[in-house]
N, C-alpha and C positions, 0 to 999 in steps of 0.2 A: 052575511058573516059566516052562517052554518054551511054556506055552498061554499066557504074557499077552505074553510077545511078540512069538509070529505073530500075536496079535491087534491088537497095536500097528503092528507093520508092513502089516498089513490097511485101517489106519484111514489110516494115512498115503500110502497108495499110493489110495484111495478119493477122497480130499482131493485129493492131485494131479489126479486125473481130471475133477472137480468145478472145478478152477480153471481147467482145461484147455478148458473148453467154455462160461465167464465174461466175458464181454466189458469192459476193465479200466478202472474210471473213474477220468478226466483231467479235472484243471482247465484244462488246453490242448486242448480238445475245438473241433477243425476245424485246427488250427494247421498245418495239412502242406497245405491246400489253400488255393496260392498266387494271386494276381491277377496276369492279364495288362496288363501294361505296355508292348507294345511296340508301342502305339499312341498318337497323340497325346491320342482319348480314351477313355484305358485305363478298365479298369473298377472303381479302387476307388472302391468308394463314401464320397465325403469327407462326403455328408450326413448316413451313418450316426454321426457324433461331431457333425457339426456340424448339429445338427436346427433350431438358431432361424437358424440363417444361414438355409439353406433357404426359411424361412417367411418370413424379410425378403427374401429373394427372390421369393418369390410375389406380395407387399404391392407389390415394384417393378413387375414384369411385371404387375397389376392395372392399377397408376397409369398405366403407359408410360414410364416411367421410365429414366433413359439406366443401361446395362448389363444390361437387361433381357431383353438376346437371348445374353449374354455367359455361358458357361462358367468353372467354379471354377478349368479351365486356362489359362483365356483370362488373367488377371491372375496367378493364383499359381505359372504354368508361363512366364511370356514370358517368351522367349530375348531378348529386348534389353535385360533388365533389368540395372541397377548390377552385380546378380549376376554375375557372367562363367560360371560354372560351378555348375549345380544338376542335381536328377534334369531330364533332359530326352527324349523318346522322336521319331524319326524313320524312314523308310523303312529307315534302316540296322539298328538296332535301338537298346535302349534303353542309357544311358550312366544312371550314378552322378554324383551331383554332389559338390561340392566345399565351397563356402560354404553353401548350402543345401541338404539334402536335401528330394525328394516339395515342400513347398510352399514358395515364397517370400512376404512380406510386401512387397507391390511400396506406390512410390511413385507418387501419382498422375500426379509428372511422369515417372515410366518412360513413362509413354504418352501424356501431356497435356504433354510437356516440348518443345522446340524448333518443329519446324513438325507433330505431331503424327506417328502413326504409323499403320501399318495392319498388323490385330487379325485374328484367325481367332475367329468367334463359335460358339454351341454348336450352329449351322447347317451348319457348313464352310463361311462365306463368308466373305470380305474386307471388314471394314467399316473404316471409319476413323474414328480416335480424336482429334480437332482439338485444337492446342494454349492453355494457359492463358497467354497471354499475358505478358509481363511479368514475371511469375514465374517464370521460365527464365533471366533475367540475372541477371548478376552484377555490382554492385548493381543488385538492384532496383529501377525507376525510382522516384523521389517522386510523380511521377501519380499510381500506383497509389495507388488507398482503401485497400485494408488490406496495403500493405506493412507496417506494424507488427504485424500480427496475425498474417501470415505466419511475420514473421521471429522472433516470440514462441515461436511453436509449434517454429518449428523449433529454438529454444534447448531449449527444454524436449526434443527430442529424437525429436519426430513431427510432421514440416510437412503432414502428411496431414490432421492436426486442423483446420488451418484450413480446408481443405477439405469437412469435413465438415461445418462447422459449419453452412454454406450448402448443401451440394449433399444433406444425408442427413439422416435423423432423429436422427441423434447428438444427445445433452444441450448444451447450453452455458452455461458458470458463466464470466463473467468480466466485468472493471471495468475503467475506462479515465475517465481522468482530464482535464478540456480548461477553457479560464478561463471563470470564473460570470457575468462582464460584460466591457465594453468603456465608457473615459469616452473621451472628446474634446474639443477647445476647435477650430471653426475661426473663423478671423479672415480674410477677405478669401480667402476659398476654401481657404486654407492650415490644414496642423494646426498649432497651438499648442501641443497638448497631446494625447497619443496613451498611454492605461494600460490595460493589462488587469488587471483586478479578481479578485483570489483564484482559488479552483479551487472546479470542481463535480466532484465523481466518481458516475459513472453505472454502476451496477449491472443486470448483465443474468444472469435465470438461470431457464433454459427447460429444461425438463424430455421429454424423448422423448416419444413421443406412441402408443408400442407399449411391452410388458415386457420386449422385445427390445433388445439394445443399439442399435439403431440405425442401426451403422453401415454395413448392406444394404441400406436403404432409399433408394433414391438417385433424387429428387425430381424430375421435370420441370421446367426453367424457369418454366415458369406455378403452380407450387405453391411455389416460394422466396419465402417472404414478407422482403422487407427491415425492415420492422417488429419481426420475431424479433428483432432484436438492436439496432435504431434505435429504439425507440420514443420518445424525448426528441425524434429527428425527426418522430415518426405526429402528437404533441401539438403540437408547433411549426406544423406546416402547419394544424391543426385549430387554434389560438390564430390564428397570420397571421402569425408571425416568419417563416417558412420559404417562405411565398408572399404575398408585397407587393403591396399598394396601392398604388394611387398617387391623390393624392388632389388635385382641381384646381378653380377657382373656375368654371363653365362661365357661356357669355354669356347659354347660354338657361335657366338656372335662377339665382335669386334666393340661394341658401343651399349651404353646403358642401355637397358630396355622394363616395359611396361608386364615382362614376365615373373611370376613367380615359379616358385621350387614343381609347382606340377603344371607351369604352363597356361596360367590361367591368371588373365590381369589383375581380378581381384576379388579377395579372400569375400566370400559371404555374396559374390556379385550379384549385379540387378541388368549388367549387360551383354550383350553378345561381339563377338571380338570375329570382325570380316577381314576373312587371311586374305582376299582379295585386294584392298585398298589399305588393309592395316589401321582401318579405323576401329574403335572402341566402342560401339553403340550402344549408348543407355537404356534399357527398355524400361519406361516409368510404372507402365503397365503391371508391370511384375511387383511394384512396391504394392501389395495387401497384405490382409490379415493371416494369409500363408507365409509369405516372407517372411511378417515378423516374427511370428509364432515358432520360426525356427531355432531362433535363440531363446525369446521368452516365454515360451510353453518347451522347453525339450525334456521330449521324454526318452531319450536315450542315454542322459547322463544321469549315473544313478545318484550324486550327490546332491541333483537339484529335487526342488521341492515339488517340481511338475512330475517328473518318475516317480514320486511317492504319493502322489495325490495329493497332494497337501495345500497346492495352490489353483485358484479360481482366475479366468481370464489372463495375469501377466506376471510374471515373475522378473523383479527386479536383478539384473544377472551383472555380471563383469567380463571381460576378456577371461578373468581367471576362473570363471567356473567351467570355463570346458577346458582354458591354458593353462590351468594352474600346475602344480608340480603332483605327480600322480594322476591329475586327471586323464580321459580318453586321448585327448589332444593335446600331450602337455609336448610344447615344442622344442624339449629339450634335445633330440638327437636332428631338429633340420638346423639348428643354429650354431654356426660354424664350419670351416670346411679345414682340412689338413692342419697345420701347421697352424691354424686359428682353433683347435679342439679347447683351448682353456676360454676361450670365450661363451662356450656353452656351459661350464661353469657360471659366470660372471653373469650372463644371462638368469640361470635361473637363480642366481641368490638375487639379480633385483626382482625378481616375481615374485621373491619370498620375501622382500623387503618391504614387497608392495601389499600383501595377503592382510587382508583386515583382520581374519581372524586371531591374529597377532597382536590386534589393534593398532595397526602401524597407518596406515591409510583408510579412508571411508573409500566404497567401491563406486561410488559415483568419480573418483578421478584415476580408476583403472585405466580407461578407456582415453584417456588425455596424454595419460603416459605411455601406453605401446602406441597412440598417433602419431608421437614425437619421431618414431621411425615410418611408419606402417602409414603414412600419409604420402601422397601420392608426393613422386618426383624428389623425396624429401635424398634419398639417399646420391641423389645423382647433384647435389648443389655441398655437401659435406665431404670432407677428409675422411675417410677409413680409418684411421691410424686414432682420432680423437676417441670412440669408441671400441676398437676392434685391439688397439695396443694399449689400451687400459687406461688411457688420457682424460680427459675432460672435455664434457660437450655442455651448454646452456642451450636451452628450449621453449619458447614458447607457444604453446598449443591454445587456439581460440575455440568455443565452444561452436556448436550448433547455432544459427544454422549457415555458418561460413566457413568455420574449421581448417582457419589458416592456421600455418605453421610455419615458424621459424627457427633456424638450430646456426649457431655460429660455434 
């Protein structure tokens, strides 16, 4: 009996010795070896969890892409942010945060907000981060194009979406609702009759363009296709709703033609016109963010909000803020010829009939009423005399993106 339990206690003192030179495994294997923080760029690595950000970082710095030079601290550490108090590191050393810990979720206007801000990039330089215009007040002006898409997003509870919709690969899924026609009746220049006709709802839904969410991907100006989410506008300019003709009896040809007053088939065009064959070539090519920009950023008319600064990406415009009466292009002296001079009267009192500032018309159906003419072919199927001797013409103008028209 005394030999099995020195042999017992042989075995368990063997054991300890055995454990005692076993190195002990942990599922917290590294956990004691901490990161320094007490720099501004410290060294955890955030790409280790966030490996598709990373890659959509890459995909931007490829492109040239704005934030391409910018650190995961540069946004998710700025000290100016809404945040007042988050992890934050300086010469002092590193502080604990408050509302945020390690990363914050910044708002594009934390740094795109008022006259813009300057950014520490993953350089150590000083760049500057220019403001989104108009999107910074409160209300947001009506000029603004997508104030309502702004302000949707931010109901929903992230104004960053609308943001991205435009500046990054982000998806976009949504609908927006605007009227399917416009009738009219003018009588002596005057409207008689002024209805917008039912509703058209236009669905857009663009899909990423990586497996990546997207929303690192942050696009150079010259890569924002306005078509991503207009295209009832891409069809309208390629139809001729969206870029008018003007069509005119000339002295030196015998038959309607597809010229206007400078020779040029038509106003704001997107085609090239081969004197060879007399054909009209569309060049689709040409509908981008230059095109558009020529009417919805102009910075040559001093009454719009883009010559003043005042507007970010697109300003919502009309025929009348370059046509209107006093402006650069107000078409009061090409409208009429001889013995028609009172017509260029009657012209411009309906453009003055039509001026929202008045409050007479919303400028969303500017553009519906000079189609009524300014629509291809329109004038070679009507009487002169219904319009030009002060008579009566009825109109109906269909919306984007078919922009038929009818005038009896």
């Amino acid at each position: 009996m005394r030999s099995w339990s020195i042999a017992l206690i042989l075995i368990v003192i063997s054991a300890g010795m055995l454990l005692s030179n076993v190195d002990v495994v942990s599922i917290f294997k590294g956990s004691h070896y901490v990161t320094d923080v007490s720099r501004s760029d410290n060294d955890v690595n955030c790409t280790a969890c966030h490996k598709s950000v990373a890659k959509e970082m890459e995909i931007t710095r490829t492109l040239g892409g704005p934030h391409s030079d910018l650190s995961c601290e540069s946004c998710h550490r700025f000290n100016n942010s809404t945040v007042t108090q988050f992890a934050v590191a300086n010469e002092s050393g590193a502080f604990p945060g408050k509302e945020a810990h390690a990363a914050y979720v910044p708002r594009c206007l934390d740094c795109h907000g008022g006259n813009g801000v300057l950014i520490t990039n993953r350089f150590g330089q000083t760049v500057y981060a220019p403001p989104a215009r108009a999107f910074n007040q409160t209300p947001i002006p009506n000029y603004t194009a997508h104030k309502q898409l702004f302000e949707y997003c931010k109901q929903l509870g992230d104004e960053n979406l609308a943001c991205l919709a435009c500046h990054s690969n982000y998806s976009v899924n949504l609908s927006f609702k605007y009227h399917y026609s416009l009738s009219y009746v003018l009588s002596n220049w005057n409207f008689t009759s002024f209805t917008p006709n039912g509703i058209r709802v236009y669905s857009v839904n663009v899909s990423k363009q990586s497996k990546f969410s997207g929303k690192h991907v942050f696009l150079p100006l010259n890569k924002i296709n306005c078509s991503k989410c207009h295209e009832n506008i891409y069809l309208g300019l390629i139809n001729g709703i969206h870029a008018p003709i003007y069509w005119y009896l000339s002295w030196k040809k015998s038959n309607w033609t597809a010229y206007n007053l400078w020779d040029d088939r038509r106003y704001h065009g997107i085609g090239i016109y081969d004197s060879s064959t007399g054909d009209y070539i569309i060049n689709t090519s040409w509908i981008n963010n230059t095109y558009c920009a020529q009417c919805h950023y102009n910075l040559n008319v001093n009454s719009t909000a883009a010559y003043n600064g005042l507007v970010h990406c697109a300003e919502k415009v009309s025929c009348l803020t370059c046509h209107g009466t006093g402006k650069p292009y107000d078409p009061y002296d090409v409208i009429g010829t001889g013995n028609q001079s009172s017509n260029k009267i009657g012209h411009r009192q309906l453009l003055n009939e039509l001026n929202e500032v008045n409050n007479n018309y919303p400028r969303m159906y500017h553009a519906d009423v000079c189609m009524g003419c300014h629509k291809a072919s329109i004038h070679a199927t009507v009487s002169c005399g219904w319009c030009h001797n002060k008579g009566s013409v009825s109109v109906d103008v269909y919306s984007e993106p078919d922009g038929r028209v009818y005038v009896w």
